[in-house]
C-alpha positions as CSV (number, residue, x, y, z in Angstrom):
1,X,-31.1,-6.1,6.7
2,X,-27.3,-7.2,7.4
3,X,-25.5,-8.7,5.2
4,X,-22.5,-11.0,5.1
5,X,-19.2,-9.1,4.6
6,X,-18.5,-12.2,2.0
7,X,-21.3,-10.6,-0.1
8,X,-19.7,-7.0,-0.9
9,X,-16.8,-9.0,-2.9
10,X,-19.5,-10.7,-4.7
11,X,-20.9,-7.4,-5.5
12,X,-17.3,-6.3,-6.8
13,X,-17.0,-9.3,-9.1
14,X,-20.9,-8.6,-10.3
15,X,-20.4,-5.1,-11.3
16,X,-16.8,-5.3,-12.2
17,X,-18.0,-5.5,-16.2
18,X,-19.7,-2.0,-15.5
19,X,-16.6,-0.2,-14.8
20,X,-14.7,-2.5,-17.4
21,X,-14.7,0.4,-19.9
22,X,-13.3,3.2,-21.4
23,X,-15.4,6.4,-19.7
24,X,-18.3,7.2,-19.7
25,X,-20.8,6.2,-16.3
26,X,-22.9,3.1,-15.5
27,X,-27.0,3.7,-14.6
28,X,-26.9,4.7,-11.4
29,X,-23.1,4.8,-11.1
30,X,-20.7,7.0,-8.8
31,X,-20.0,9.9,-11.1
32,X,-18.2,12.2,-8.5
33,X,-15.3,11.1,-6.2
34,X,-13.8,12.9,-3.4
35,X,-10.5,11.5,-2.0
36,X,-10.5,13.2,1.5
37,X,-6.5,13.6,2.7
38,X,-4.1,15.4,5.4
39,X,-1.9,16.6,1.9
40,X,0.3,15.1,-0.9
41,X,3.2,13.1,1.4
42,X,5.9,11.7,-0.3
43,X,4.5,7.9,0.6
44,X,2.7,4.7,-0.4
45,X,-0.4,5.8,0.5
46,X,-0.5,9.1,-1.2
47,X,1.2,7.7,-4.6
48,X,-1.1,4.8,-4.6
49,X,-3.8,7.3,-4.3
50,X,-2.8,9.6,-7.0
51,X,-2.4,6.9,-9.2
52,X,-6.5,5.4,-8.7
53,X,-7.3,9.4,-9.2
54,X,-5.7,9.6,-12.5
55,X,-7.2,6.4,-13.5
56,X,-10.5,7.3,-12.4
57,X,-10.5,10.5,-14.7
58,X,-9.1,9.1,-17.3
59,X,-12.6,6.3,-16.7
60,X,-14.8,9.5,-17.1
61,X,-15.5,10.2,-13.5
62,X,-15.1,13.2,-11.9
63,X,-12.4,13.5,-9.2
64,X,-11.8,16.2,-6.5
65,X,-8.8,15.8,-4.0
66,X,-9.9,17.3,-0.6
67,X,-6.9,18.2,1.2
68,X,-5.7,20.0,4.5
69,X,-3.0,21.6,2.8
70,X,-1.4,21.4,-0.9
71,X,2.3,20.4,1.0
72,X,4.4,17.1,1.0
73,X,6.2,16.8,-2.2
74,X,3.9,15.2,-4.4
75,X,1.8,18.0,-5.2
76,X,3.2,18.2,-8.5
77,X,2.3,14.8,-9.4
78,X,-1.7,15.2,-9.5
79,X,-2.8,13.8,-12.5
80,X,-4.4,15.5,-15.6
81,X,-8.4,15.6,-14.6
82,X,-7.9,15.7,-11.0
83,X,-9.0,18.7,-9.5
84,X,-7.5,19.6,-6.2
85,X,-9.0,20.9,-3.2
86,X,-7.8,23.1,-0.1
87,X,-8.8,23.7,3.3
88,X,-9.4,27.4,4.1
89,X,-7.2,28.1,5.6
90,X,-5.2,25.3,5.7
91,X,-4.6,22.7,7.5
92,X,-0.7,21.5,7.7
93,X,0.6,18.0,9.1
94,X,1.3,17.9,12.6
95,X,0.8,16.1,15.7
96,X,-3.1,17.0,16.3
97,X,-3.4,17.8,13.0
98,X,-6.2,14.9,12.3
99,X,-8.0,16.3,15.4
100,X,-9.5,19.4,13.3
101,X,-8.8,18.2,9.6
102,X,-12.0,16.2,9.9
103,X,-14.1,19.5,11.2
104,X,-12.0,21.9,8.6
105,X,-13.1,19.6,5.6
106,X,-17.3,19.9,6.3
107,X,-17.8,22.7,5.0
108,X,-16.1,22.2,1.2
109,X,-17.0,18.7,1.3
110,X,-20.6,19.9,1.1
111,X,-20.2,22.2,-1.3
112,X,-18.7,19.5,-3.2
113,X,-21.5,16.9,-3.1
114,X,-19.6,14.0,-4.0
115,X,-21.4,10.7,-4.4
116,X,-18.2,8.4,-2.7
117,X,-15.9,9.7,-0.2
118,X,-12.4,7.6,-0.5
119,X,-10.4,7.8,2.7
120,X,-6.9,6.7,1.2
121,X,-5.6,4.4,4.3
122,X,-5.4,4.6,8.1
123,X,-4.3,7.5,9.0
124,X,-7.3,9.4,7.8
125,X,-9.8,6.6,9.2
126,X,-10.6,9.6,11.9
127,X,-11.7,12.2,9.5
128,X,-14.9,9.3,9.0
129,X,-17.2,10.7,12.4
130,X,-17.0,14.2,11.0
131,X,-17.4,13.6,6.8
132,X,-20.3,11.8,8.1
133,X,-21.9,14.6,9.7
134,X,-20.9,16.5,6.9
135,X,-22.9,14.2,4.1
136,X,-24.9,12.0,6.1
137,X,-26.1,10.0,3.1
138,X,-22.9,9.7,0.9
139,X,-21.2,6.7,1.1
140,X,-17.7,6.6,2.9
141,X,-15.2,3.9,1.5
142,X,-12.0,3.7,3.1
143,X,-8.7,1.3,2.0
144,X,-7.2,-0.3,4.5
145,X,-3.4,0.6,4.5
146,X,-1.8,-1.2,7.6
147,X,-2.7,-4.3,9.4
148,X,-5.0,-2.7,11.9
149,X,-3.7,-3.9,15.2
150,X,0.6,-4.7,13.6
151,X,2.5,-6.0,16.4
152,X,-0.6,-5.5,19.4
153,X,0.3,-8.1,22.6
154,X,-2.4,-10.1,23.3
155,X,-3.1,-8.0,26.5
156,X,-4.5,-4.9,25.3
157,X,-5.7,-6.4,21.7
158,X,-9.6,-6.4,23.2
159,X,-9.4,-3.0,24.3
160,X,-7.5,-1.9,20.6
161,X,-10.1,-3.9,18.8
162,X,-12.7,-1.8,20.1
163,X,-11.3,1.6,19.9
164,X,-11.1,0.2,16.0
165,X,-14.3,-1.2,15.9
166,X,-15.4,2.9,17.2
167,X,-13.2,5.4,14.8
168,X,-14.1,2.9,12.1
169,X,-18.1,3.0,12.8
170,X,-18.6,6.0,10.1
171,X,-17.2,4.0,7.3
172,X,-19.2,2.3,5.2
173,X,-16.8,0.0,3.6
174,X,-13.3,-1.2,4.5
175,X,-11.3,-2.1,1.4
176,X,-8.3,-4.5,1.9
177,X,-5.1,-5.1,-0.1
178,X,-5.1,-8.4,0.2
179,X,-6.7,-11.7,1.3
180,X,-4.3,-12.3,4.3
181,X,-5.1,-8.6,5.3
182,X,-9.0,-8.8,5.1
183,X,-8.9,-12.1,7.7
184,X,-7.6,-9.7,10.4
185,X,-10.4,-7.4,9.2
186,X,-13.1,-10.2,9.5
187,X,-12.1,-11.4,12.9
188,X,-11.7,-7.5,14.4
189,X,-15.5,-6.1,12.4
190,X,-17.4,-8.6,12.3
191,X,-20.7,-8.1,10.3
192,X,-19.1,-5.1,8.6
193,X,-18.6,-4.6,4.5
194,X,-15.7,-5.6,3.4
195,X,-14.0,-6.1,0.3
196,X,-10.1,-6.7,-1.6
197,X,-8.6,-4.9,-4.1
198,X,-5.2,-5.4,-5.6
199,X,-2.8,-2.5,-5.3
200,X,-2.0,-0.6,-8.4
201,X,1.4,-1.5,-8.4
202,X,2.4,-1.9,-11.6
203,X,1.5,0.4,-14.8
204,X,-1.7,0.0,-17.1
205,X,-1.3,-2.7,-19.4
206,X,2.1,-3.7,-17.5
207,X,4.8,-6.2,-18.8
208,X,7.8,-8.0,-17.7
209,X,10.8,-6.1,-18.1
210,X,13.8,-8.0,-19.4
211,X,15.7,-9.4,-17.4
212,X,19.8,-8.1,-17.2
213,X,22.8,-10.1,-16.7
214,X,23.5,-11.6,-13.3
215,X,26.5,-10.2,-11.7
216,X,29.3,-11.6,-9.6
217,X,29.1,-11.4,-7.2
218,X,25.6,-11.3,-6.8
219,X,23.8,-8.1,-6.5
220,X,21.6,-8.1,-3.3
221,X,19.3,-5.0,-3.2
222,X,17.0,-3.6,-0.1
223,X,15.2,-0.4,-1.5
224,X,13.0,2.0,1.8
225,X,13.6,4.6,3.9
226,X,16.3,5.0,5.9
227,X,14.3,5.0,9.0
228,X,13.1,3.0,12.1
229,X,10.1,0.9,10.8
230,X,12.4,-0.1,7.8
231,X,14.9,-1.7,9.8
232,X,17.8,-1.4,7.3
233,X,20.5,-2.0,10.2
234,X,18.9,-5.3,10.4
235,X,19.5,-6.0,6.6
236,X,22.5,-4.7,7.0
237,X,23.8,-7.4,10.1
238,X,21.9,-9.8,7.8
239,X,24.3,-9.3,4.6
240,X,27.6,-9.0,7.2
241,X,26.5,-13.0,8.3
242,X,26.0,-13.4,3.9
243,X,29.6,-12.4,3.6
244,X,30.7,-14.9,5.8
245,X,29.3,-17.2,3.6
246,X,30.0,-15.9,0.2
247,X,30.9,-13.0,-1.9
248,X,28.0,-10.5,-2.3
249,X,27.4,-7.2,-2.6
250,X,24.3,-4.9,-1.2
251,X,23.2,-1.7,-2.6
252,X,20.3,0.4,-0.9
253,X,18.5,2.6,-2.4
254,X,16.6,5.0,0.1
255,X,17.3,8.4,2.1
256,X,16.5,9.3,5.5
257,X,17.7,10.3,9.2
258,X,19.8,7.3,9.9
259,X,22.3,7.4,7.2
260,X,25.3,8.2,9.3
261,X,24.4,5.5,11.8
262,X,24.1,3.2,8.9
263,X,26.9,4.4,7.5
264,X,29.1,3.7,10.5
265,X,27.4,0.5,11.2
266,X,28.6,-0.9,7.9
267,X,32.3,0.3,8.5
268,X,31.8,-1.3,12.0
269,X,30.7,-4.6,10.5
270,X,33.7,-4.7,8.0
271,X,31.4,-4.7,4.8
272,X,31.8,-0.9,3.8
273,X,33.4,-2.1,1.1
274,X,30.9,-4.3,-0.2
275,X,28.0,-1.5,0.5
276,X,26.6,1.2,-1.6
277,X,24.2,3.8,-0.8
278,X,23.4,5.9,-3.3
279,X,20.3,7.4,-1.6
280,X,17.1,7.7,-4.0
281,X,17.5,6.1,-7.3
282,X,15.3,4.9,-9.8
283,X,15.3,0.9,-8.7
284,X,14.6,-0.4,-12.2
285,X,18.1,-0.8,-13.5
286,X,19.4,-2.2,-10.4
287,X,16.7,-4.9,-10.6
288,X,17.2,-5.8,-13.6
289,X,20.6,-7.0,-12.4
290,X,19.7,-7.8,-8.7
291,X,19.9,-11.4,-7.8
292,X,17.7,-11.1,-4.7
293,X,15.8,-8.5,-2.7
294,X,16.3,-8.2,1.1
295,X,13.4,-6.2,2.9
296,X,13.9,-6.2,6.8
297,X,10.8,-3.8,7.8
298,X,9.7,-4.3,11.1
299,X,5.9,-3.7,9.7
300,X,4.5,-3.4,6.2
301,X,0.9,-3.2,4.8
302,X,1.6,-3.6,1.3
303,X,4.6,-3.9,0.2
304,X,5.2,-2.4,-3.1
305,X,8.5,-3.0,-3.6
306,X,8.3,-6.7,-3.3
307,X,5.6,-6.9,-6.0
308,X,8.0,-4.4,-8.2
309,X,10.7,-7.1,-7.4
310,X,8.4,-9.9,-8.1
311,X,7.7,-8.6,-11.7
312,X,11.4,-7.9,-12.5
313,X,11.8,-11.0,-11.5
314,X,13.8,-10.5,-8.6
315,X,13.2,-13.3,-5.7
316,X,12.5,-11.5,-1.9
317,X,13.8,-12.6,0.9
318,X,11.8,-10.9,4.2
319,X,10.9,-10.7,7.8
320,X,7.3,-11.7,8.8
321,X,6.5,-7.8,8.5
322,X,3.1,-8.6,7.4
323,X,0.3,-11.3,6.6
324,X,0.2,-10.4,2.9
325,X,3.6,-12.5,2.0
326,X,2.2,-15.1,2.3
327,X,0.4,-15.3,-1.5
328,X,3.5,-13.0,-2.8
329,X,6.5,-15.4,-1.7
330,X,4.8,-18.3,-2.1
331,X,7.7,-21.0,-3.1
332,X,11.7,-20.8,-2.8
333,X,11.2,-19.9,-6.9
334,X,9.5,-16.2,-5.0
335,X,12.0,-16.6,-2.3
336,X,11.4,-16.6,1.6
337,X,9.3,-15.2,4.8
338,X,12.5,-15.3,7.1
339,X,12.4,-14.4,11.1
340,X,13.9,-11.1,11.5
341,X,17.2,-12.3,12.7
342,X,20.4,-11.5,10.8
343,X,21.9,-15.6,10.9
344,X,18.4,-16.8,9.8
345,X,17.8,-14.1,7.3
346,X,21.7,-14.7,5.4
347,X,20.6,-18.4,5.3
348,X,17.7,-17.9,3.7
349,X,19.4,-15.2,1.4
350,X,22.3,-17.8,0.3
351,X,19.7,-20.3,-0.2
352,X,17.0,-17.8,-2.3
353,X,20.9,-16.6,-4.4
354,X,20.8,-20.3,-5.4
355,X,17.4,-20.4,-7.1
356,X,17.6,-19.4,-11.0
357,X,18.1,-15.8,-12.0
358,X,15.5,-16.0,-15.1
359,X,12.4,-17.8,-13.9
360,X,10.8,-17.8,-17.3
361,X,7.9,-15.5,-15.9
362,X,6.9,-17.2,-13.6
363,X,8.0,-14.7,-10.7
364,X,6.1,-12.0,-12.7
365,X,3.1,-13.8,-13.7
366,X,1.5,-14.2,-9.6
367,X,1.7,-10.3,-9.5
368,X,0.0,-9.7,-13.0
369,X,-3.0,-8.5,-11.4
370,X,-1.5,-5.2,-9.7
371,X,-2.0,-3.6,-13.1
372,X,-3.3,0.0,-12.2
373,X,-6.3,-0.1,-14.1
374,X,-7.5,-3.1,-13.6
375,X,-7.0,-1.9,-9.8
376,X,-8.8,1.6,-10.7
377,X,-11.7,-0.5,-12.4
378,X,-12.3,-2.8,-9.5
379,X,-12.5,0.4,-7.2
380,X,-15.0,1.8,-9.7
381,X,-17.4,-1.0,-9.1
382,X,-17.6,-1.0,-4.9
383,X,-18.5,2.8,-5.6
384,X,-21.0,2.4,-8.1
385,X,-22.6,-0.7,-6.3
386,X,-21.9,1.7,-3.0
387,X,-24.1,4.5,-5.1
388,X,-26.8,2.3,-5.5
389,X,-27.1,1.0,-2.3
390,X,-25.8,-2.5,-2.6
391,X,-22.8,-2.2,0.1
392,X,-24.9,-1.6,3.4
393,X,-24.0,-4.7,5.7
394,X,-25.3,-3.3,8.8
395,X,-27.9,-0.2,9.6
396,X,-25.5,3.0,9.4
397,X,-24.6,3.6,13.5
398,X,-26.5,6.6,14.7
């Protein structure tokens, strides 16, 4: 019988006192996870992931990772209880790579027997068709990393939303980050299980940090990538037009490929100066003397960052570079959802430096519930209630 989308987050909230505990296995419950991925990537989606496997050890569950090839950078980072998995042989990122990953992980995923398969975002939403085959009747949860059609014109959205609708037939539930992200969801697959976790973006039983000392001149910070979908020449036109205004200074804390354009860009603009780039640092000192964060992606899912800003209490200032901003800067207090032009974005910077440095937690209390285990435990109850049968909205496609 279907079943209203609306009606897996009841579930979550229902069972959510069975995984509220310190190991051990509900009646019935998921006792063996698989997280199926290409490898161990140095990004969101693969930290986000290792962090819910650790968790879900630690919980009492067992936890294999299922990967194409022990590579990336993070492979040092898997957690105490996770057990890790290789292709044979393997299968390393590439182009096509997705094309046979899918096909390469049948055979050990049987052999493995899991009772949930976790696909850890969108990238691996294609591996679904073939772990299907593979375990016909295991359950196949999968988080929802992006916005599923960022940035689509209107003209080829039908055409998108179906090839969506298709790659994402094998998957049993869709599990998004936020509210704002899970609308997209609804209107896209209708009639399909969905549900919204929280990202674990903060540490288990999580405080505030203190807050530092404000500087002067104000500290602006923009932390990514130097590459293309972060869109740091953008933040940095955006803090030339700040400098025009008032004294400032920007550090960004990120490596990548266009370092000597941004480099040169900045000596262009006449702010070198005022610039520092010291490549990949930890953030948490500089936030704790940042007067604002600047993030000028072009697309996001989830931005961590801003909910590591949030509760250091560090106001954001961004461009629309996804729906889930909207409940994270949600007053002037939280700063501002700015178009991604550099004039706009300095006014809304100079007007988000004016707020108060210390908000008296009130910044860190509307991210509170990123705390990784409350985020591990959450997960823990869609794949228990998934075990038992409770998360089928539709018959399973043939």
């Amino acid at each position: 019988m279907s079943r209203d989308p609306h009606d897996t987050q009841h579930a979550l909230t229902a069972l959510a006192g069975a995984a509220d505990h310190d190991g051990g296995v509900p009646p019935g419950g998921a006792r063996h996870i698989v997280i199926a991925a290409q490898d161990f990537n140095r990004g969101g989606t693969e930290r986000v992931a290792l962090t819910l496997a650790g968790h879900w050890a630690a919980l009492g569950r067992r936890v294999n990772m299922l990967v194409g090839a022990v590579a990336g950078g993070l492979e040092d980072t898997v957690p105490p209880g996770v057990t890790v998995v290789e292709c044979s042989p393997p299968v390393p990122r590439s182009l096509l790579a997705r094309l046979r990953l899918g096909r390469a992980m049948a055979e050990p995923l049987r052999a493995l027997s899991p009772d949930v398969v976790f696909l850890t975002g969108n990238y691996h939403f294609i591996l679904a068709p073939a772990l299907r085959r593979a375990v016909p009747g295991t359950p196949i949860i999968a988080k929802v990393s992006n916005p599923l059609l960022s940035g689509v014109p209107r003209v080829v959205e039908a055409l998108l939303a179906l090839a969506v609708r298709q790659v994402t037939r094998a998957i049993d539930l869709l599990v998004f980050m936020a509210p704002e992200l899970a609308e997209e969801g609804r209107r896209l697959l209708p009639g399909r299980a969905m549900a919204t976790v929280a990202e674990p973006n903060l540490p288990a039983g999580w405080q505030p940090p203190p807050r530092g000392t404000a500087e002067d001149p104000p500290l602006v910070l923009a932390i990514g990538r130097l590459e293309p979908q972060k869109h740091m020449a953008l933040a940095l036109r955006t803090f030339a037009e700040l400098r025009r205004q008032r004294p400032a200074r920007l550090v960004v804390l990120g490596e990548g490929p266009e370092r000597p354009t941004l480099e040169a860009l900045a000596r262009r603009l006449g702010i070198a100066g005022d610039v520092d780039m010291p490549g990949f640092a930890d953030p948490a000192p500089y936030l704790a003397r940042a007067s604002a964060l600047l993030m000028s992606s072009r697309y996001e899912g989830y931005p961590a960052v801003v909910v590591e800003a949030l509760a250091a209490d560090v106001p954001v200032v961004s461009t629309p570079c996804t729906p889930a901003l909207a409940s994270l800067i949600a007053s002037p207090l939280h700063g501002a959802v700015t178009p991604a032009d550099p004039a706009a974005l300095a006014r809304a910077l100079a007007a988000t430096l004016d707020q108060p440095f210390v908000s008296d937690g009130a910044r860190a209390a509307s991210v509170a519930h990123h705390d990784a285990r409350r985020s591990a435990q959450e997960y823990l109850a869609l794949f228990d209630a998934a075990q038992q049968g409770a998360l089928q909205a539709a018959p399973r496609p043939a």
